[in-house]
Structures are given as C-alpha cells and as structure tokens.
C-alpha positions in Angstrom: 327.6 251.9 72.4 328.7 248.7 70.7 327.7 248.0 67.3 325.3 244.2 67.2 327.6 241.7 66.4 325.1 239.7 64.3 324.5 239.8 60.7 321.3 239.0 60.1 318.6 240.2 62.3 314.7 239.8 61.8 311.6 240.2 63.3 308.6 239.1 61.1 304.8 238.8 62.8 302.7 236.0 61.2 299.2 234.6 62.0 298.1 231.1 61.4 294.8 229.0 62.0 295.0 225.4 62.9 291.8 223.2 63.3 293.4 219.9 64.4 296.3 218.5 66.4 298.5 218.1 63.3 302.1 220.0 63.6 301.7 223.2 61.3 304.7 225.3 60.2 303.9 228.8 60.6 307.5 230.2 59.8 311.0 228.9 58.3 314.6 230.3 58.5 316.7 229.3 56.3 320.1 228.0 58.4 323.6 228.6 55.7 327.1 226.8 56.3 328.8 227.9 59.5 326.1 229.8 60.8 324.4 229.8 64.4 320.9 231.2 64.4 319.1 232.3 67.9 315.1 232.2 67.3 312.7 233.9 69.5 309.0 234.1 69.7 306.5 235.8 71.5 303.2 233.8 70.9 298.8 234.0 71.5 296.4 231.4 70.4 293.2 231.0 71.4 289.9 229.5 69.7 287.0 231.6 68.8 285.0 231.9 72.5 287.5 232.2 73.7 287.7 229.0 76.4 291.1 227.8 75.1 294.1 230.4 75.6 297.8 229.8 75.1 301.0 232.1 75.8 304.2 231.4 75.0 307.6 232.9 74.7 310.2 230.5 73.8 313.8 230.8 72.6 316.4 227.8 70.7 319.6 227.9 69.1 320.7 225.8 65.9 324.1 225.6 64.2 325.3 224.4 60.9 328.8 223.2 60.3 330.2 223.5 56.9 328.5 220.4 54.8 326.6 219.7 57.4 322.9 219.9 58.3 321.1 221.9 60.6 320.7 220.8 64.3 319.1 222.3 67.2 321.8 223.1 70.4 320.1 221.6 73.5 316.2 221.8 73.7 313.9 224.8 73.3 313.7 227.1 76.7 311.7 229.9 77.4 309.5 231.8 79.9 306.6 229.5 81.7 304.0 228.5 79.5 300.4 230.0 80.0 297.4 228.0 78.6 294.5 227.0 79.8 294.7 223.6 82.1 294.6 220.2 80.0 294.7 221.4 77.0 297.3 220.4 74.4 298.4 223.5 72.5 301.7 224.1 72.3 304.4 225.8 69.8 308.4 224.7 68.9 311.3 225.5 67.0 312.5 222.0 65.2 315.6 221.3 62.7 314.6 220.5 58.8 317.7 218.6 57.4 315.8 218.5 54.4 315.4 221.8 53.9 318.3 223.3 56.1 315.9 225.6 58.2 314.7 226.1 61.5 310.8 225.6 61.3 308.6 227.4 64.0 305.9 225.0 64.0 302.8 225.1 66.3 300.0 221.8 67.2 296.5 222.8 67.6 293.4 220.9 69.3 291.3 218.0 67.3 288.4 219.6 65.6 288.9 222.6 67.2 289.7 226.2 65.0 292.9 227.8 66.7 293.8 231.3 65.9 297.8 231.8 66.8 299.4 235.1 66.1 303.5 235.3 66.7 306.2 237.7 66.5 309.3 236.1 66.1 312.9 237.3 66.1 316.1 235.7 64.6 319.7 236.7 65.0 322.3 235.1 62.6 325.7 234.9 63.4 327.9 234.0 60.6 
C-alpha cells in the first residue's frame, strides 16, 4: 500500500458557542509558501431545545504561491446541507491574507445561543 503523499496531516475536534449572526472563527490553519492545503469538516450545531439543527460536511482547497497570499481554489463544496428550514446557520472555510491561514468560521442566529461541535481534517501538500 502506498505511503500518503502529504506532509502534514491533522484532525483536531473543537466546540464553539455563538449567540448572534456575527462570523465566528472556530479554527485556523496556517497556509506556508508553496503549499496547497485540502480542509474538511464534519459539523453539528443546534441551540439548547433543540428546535434549530444544522449538519454539515464541507470540503475547500487553498494554495499559496511563493510571496504570495493565501487564496481559496474555487468555492467551498461538500455533501447537502441539513438544517432546519429558514434558518440561517451555516459554516465556511475563507482565506485570511492577513494572517496567511485558512479560517473555519461558522454564523450563528441573532440572540439565539448556538452550540457547534466540528471535527476537521487538513492535508498539506508542500
């Protein structure tokens, strides 16, 4: 069996709690020159009855060229989203050229406590 052909390779779980609609950054990988980094996640949120649910399992893929900053490769993809109709919860991988990282950010509901729990994967290849 062939050896994986990436460097890097992570899987960290994290748990946040959001109580508004504001874009929270649960996670950050940091992106070096000449690297391509594939992120995964595998995502619940709910609120505390719970009435408002949310599954997710996305995937995106960033490059770095060398002096360069970080930039996302197409759009963020993944399996159908599950969530409870009209509501407004939702999860992302975006770019930080300021900080050269791939943030895994999630949005909440106004005045409403979210509890998210993810397990997300990341594969460098240098």
């Amino acid at each position: 069996m062939q050896g994986n052909i990436f460097g890097d390779n992570s899987t960290v779980k994290k748990r946040k709690t959001t109580t508004d609609a504001t874009e929270t950054t649960v996670y950050s990988i940091k992106v070096g020159e000449g690297q391509a980094v594939k992120v995964y996640a595998d995502v619940t949120a709910k609120d505390a009855a719970p009435s408002l649910l949310g599954g997710f399992d996305i995937h995106a893929i960033f490059s770095r060229q060398a002096a360069g900053d970080v930039t996302k490769q197409g759009y963020t993809d993944g399996l159908p989203i599950n969530k409870t109709p009209g509501s407004d919860i939702d999860c992302d991988f975006v770019a930080d050229t300021v900080n050269q990282q791939v943030n895994f950010v999630v949005t909440g509901v106004a005045a409403t406590t979210i509890n998210w729990s993810a397990k997300i994967r990341t594969e460098v290849l240098s």
